[in-house]
MMTF fields as JSON, N, C-alpha, C and O atoms, coordinates in Angstrom:
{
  "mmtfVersion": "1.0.0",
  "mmtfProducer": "UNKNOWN",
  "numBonds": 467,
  "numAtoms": 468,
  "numGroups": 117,
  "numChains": 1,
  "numModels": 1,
  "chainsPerModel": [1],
  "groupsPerChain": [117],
  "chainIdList": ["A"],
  "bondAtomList": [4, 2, 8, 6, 12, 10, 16, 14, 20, 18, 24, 22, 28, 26, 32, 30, 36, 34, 40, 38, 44, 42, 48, 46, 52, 50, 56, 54, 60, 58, 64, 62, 68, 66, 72, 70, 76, 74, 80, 78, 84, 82, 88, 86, 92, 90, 96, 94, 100, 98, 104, 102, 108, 106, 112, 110, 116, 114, 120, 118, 124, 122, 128, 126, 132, 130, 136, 134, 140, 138, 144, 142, 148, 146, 152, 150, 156, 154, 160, 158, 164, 162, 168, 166, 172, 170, 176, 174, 180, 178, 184, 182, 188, 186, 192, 190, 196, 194, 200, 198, 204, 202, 208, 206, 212, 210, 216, 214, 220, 218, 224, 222, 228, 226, 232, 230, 236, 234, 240, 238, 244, 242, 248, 246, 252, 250, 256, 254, 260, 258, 264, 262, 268, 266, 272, 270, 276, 274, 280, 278, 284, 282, 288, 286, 292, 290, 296, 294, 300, 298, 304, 302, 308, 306, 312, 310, 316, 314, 320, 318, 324, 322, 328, 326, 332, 330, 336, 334, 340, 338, 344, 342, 348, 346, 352, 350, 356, 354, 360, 358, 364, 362, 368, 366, 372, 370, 376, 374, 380, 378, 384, 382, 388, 386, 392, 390, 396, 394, 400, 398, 404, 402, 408, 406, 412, 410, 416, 414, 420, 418, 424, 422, 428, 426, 432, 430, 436, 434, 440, 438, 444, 442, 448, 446, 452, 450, 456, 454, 460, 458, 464, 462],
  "bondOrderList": [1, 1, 1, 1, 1, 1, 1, 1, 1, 1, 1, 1, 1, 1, 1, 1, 1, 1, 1, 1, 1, 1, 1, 1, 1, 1, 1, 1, 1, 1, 1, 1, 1, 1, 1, 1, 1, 1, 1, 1, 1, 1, 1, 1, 1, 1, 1, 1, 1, 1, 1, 1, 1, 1, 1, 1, 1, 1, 1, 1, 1, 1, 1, 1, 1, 1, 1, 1, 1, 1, 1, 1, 1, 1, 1, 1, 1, 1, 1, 1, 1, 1, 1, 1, 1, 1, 1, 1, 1, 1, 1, 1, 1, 1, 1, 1, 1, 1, 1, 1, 1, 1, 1, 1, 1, 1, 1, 1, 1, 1, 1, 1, 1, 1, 1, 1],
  "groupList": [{"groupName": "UNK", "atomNameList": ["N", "CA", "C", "O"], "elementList": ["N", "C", "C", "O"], "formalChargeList": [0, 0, 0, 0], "bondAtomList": [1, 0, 2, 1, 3, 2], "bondOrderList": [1, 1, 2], "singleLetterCode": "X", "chemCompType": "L-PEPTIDE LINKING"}],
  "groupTypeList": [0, 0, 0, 0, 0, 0, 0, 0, 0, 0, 0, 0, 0, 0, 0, 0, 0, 0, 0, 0, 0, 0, 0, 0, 0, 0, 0, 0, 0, 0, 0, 0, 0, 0, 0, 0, 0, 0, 0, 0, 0, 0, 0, 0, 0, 0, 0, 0, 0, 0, 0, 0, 0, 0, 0, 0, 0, 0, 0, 0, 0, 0, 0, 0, 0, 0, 0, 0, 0, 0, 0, 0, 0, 0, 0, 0, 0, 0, 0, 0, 0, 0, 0, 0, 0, 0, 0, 0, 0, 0, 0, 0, 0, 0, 0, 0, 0, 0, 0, 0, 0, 0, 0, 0, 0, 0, 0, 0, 0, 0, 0, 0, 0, 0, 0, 0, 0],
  "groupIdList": [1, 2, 3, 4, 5, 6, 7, 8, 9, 10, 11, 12, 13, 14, 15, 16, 17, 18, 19, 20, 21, 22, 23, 24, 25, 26, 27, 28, 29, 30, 31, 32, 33, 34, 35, 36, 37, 38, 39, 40, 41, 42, 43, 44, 45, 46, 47, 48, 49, 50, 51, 52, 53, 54, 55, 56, 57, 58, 59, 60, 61, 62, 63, 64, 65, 66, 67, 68, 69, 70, 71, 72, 73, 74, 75, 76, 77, 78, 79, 80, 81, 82, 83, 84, 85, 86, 87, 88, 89, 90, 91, 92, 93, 94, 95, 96, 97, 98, 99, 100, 101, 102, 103, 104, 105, 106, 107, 108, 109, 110, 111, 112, 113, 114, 115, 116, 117],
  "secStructList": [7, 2, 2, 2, 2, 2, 2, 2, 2, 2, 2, 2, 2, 2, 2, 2, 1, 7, 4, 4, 4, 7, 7, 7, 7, 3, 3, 3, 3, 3, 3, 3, 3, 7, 1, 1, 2, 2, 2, 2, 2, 2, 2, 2, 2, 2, 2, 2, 2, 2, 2, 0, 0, 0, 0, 0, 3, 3, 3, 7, 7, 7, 3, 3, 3, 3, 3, 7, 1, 1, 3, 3, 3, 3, 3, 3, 3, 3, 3, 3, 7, 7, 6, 6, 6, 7, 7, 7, 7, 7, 7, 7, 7, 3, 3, 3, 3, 3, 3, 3, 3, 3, 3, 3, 3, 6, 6, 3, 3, 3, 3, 3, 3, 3, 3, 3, 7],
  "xCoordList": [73.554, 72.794, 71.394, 70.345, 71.502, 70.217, 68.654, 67.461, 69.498, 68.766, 68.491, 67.277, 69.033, 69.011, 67.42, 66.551, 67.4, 66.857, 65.298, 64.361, 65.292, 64.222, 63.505, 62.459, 64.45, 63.947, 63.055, 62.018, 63.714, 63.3, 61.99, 61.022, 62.013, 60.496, 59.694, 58.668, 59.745, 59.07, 58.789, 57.624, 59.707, 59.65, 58.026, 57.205, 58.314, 58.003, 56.165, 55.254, 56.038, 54.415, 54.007, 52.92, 55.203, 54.115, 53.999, 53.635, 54.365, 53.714, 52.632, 51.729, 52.382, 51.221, 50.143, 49.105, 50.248, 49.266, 49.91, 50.905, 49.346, 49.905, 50.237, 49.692, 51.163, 52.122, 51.535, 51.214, 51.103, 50.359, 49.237, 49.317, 48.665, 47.518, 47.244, 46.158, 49.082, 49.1, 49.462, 50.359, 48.723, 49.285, 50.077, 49.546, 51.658, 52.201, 51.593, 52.312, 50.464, 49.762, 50.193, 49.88, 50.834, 50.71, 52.051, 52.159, 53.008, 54.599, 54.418, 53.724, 55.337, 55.751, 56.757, 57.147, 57.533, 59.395, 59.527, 58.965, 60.0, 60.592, 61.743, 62.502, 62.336, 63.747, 63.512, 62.593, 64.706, 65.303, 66.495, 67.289, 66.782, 68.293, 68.727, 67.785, 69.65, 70.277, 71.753, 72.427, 72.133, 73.65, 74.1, 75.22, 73.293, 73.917, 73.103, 71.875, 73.461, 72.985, 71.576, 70.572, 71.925, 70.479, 69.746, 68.672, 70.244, 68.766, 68.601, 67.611, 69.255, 68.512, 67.427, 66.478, 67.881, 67.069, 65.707, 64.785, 65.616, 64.668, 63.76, 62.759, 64.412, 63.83, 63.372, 62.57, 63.815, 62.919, 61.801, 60.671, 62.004, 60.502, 59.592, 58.498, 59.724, 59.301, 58.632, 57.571, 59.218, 58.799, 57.318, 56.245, 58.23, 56.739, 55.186, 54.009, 55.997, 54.536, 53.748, 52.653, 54.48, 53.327, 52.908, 51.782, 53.17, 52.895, 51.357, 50.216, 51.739, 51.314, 49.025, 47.933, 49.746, 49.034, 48.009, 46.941, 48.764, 48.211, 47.62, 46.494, 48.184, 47.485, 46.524, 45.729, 46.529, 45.867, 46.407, 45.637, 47.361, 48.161, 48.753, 48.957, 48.979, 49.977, 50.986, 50.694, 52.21, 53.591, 53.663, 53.483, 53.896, 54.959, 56.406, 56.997, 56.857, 57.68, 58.806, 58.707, 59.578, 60.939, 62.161, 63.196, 61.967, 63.0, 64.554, 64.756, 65.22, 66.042, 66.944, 67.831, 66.295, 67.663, 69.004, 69.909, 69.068, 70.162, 70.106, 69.058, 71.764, 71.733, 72.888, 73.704, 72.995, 74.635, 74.296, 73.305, 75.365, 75.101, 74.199, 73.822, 74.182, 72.878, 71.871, 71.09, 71.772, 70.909, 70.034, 70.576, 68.66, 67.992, 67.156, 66.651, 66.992, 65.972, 65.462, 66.399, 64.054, 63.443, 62.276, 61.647, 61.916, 60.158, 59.563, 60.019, 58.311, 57.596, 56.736, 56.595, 56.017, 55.024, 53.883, 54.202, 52.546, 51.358, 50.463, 50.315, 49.561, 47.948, 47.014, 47.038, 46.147, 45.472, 44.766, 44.31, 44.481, 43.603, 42.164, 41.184, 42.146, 41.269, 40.873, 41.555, 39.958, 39.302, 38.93, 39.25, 38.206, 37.951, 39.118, 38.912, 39.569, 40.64, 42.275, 42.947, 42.533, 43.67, 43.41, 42.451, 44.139, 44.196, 45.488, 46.678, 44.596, 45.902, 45.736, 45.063, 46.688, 47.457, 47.611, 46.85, 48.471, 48.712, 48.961, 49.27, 48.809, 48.878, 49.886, 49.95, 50.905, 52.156, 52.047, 51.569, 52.387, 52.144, 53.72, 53.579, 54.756, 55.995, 57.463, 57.679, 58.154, 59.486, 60.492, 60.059, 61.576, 61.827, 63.008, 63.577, 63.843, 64.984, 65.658, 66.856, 64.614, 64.501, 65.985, 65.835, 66.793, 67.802, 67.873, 67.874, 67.973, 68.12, 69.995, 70.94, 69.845, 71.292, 71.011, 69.89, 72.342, 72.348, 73.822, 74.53, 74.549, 76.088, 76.179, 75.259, 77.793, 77.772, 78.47, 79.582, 78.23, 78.668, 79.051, 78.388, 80.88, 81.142, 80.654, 80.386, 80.347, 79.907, 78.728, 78.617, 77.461, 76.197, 76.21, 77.053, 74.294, 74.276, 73.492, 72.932, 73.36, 72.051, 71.704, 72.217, 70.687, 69.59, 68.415, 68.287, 68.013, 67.458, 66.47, 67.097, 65.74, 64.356, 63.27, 62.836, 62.678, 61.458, 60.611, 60.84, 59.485, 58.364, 57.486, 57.497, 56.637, 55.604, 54.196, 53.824, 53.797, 52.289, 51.123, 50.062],
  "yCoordList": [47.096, 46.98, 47.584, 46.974, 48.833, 49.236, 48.619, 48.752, 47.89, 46.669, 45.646, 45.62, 44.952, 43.919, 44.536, 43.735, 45.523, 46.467, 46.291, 45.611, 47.29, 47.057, 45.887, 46.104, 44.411, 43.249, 42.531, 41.912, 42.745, 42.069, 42.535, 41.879, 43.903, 44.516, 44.162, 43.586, 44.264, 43.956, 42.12, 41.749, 41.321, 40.062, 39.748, 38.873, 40.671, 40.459, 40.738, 39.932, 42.104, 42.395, 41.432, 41.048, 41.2, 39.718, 38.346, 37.268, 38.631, 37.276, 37.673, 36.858, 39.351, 39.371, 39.922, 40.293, 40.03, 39.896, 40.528, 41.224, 40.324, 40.365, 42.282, 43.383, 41.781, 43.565, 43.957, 45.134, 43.415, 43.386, 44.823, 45.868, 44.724, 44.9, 46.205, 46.781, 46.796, 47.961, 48.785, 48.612, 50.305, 51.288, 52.329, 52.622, 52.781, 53.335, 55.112, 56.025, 55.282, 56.713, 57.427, 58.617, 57.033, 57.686, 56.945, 55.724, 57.762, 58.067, 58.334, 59.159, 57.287, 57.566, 57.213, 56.06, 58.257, 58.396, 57.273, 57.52, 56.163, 55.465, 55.505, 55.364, 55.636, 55.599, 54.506, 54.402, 53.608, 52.92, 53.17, 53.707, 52.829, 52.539, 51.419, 50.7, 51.162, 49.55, 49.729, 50.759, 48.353, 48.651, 47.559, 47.158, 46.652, 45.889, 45.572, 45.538, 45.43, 45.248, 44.474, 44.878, 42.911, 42.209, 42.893, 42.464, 43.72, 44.01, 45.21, 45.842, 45.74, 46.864, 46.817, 47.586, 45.396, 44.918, 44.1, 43.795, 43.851, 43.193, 44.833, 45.126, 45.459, 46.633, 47.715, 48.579, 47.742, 48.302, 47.461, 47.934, 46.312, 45.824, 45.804, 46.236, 45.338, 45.588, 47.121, 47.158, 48.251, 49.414, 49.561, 50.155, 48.528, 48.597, 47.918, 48.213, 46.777, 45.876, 46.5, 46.038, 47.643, 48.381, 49.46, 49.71, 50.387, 51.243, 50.342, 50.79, 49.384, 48.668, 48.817, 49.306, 47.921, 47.149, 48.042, 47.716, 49.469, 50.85, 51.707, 52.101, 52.119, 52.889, 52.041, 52.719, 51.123, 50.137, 50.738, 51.235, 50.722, 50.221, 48.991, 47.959, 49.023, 48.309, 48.493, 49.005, 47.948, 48.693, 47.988, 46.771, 48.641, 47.778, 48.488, 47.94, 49.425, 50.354, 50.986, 51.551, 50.528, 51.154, 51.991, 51.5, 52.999, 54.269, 54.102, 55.105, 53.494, 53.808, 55.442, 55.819, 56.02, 57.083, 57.353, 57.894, 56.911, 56.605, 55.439, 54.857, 54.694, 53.59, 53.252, 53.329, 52.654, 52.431, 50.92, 50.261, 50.368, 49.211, 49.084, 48.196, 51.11, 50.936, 51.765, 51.815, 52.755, 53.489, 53.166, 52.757, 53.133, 53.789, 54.482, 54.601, 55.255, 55.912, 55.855, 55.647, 56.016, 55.622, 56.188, 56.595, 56.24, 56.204, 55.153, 54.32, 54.807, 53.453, 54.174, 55.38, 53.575, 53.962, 52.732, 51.647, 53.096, 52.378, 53.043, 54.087, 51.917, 52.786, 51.794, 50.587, 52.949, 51.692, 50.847, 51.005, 49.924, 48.443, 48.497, 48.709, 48.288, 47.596, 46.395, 45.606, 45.862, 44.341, 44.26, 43.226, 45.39, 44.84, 45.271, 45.065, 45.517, 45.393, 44.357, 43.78, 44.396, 43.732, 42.321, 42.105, 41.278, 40.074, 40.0, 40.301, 39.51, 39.291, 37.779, 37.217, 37.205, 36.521, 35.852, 35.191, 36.173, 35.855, 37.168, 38.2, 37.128, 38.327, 37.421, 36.212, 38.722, 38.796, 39.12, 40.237, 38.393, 38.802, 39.896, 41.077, 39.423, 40.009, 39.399, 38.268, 40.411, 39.956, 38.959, 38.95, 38.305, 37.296, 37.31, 37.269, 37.376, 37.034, 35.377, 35.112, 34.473, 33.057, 32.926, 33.523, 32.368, 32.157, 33.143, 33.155, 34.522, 35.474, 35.391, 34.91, 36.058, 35.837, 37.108, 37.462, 37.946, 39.261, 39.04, 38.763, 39.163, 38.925, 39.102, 38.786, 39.79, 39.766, 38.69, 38.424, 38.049, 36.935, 38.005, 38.466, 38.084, 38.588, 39.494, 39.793, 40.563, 41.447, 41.886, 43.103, 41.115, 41.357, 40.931, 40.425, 41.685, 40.958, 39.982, 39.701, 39.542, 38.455, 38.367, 38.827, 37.681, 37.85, 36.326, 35.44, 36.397, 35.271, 36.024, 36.943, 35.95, 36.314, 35.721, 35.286, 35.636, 34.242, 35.363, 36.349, 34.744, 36.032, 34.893, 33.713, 35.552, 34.692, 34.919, 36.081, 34.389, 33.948, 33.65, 33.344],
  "zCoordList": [-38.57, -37.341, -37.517, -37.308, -37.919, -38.707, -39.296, -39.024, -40.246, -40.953, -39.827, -39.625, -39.167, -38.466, -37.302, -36.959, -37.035, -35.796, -36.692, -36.274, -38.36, -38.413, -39.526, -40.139, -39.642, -39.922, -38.834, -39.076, -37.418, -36.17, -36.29, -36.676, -35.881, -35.779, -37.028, -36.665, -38.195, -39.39, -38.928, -38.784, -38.773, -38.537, -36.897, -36.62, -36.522, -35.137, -35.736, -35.549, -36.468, -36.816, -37.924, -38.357, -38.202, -39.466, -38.748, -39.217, -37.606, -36.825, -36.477, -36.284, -36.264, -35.675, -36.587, -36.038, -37.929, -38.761, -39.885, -39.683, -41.316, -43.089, -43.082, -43.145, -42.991, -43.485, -44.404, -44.234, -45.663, -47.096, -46.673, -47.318, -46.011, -45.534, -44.843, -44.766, -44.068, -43.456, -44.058, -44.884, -43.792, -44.799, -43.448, -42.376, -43.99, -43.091, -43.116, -43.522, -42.711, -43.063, -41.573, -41.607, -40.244, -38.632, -38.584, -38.692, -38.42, -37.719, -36.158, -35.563, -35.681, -34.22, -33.902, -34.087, -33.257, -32.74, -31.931, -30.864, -31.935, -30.927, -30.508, -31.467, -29.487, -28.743, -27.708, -26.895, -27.96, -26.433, -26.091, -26.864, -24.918, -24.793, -23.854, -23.519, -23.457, -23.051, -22.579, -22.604, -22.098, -21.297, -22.154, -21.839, -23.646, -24.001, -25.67, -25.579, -26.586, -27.704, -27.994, -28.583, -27.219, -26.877, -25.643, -25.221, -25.231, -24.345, -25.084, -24.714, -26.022, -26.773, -27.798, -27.952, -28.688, -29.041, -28.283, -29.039, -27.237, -26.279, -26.4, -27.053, -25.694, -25.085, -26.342, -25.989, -27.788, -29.299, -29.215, -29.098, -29.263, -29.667, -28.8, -29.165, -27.476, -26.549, -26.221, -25.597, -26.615, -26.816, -28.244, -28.348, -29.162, -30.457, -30.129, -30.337, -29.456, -29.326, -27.792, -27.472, -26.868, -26.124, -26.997, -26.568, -28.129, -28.79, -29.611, -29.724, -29.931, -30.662, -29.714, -30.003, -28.505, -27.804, -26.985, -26.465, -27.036, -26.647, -27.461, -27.161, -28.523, -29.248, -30.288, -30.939, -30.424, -31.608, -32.853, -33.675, -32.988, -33.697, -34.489, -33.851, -35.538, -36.202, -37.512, -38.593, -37.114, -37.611, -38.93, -38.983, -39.906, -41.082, -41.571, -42.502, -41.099, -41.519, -39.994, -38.904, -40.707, -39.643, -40.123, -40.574, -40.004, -40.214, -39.377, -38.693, -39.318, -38.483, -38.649, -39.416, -37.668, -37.704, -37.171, -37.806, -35.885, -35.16, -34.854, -34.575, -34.868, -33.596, -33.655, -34.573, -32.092, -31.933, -30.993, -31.31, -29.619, -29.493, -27.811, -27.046, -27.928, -26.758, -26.72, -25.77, -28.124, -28.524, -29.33, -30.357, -29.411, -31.211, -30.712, -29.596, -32.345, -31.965, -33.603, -34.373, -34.281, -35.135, -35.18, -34.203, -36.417, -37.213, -37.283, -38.066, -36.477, -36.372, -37.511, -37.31, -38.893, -39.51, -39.816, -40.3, -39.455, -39.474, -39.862, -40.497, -39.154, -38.866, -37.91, -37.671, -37.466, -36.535, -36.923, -38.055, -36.351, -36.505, -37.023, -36.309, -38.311, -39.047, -38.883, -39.537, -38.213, -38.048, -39.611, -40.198, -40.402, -41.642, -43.244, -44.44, -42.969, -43.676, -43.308, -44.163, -41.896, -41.253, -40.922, -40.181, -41.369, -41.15, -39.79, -39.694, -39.034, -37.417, -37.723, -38.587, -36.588, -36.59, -35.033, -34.327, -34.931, -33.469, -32.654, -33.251, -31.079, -30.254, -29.821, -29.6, -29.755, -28.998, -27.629, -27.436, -26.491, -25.16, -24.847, -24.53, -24.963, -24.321, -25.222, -25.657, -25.268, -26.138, -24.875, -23.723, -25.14, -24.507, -24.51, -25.601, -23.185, -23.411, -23.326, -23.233, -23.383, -23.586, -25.097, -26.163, -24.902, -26.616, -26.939, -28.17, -26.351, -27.229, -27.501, -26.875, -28.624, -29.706, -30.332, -30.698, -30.468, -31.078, -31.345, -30.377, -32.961, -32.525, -34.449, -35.204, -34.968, -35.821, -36.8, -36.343, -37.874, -38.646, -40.1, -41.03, -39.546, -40.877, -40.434, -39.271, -42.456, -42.5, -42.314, -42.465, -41.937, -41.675, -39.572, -38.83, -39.28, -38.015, -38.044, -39.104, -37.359, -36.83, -35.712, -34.692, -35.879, -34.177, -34.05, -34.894, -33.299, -32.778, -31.623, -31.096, -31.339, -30.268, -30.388, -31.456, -29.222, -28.931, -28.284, -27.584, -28.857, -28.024, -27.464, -27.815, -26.416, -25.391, -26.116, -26.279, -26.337, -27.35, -26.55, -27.096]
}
């Protein structure tokens, strides 16, 4: 679940510009919590991309330290926004519970999330 938590988020900032590019030099604690696995996951990223959208920021690195199926809590690692070093991409408006899918296959999880562009 771990992995799955910080692929999404890694998945989610390379839509919004080349990971290549970020150096994780500024750590920040994120915690959510939830009454259900997909809205926990709704509600992590949703927590990154206002960290994100607020501090000017951008993430390539996810620590998971805890998590269960209505907790996390984590190390976001970045740095802020370089126009001349950072190649963006697209701006993410809001995470989506549009198809969202959170469920395990076998021994791994998987996920599915649609963000508003």
């Amino acid at each position: 679940m771990a992995e799955l938590f910080s692929n999404a988020a890694r998945g989610m900032f390379a839509i919004i510009g080349c990971l290549d590019t970020i150096r994780p030099s500024k750590e920040f604690l994120v915690k959510a919590d939830a009454d259900s696995i997909e809205n926990l996951l709704v509600n992590w990223l949703s927590e990154l991309l206002y960290l994100s959208a607020t501090q000017g920021i951008l993430f390539c690195r996810f620590d998971i330290g805890q998590i269960d199926q209505q907790h996390i809590s984590a190390t976001a690692l970045g740095e802020p926004i370089d126009q001349s070093r950072h190649e963006l991409y697209t701006e993410i408006k809001a995470v989506t519970y549009y198809d969202l899918k959170v469920a395990k296959a076998g021994q791994i999880w998987v996920a599915r999330v649609l963000f508003d562009v």
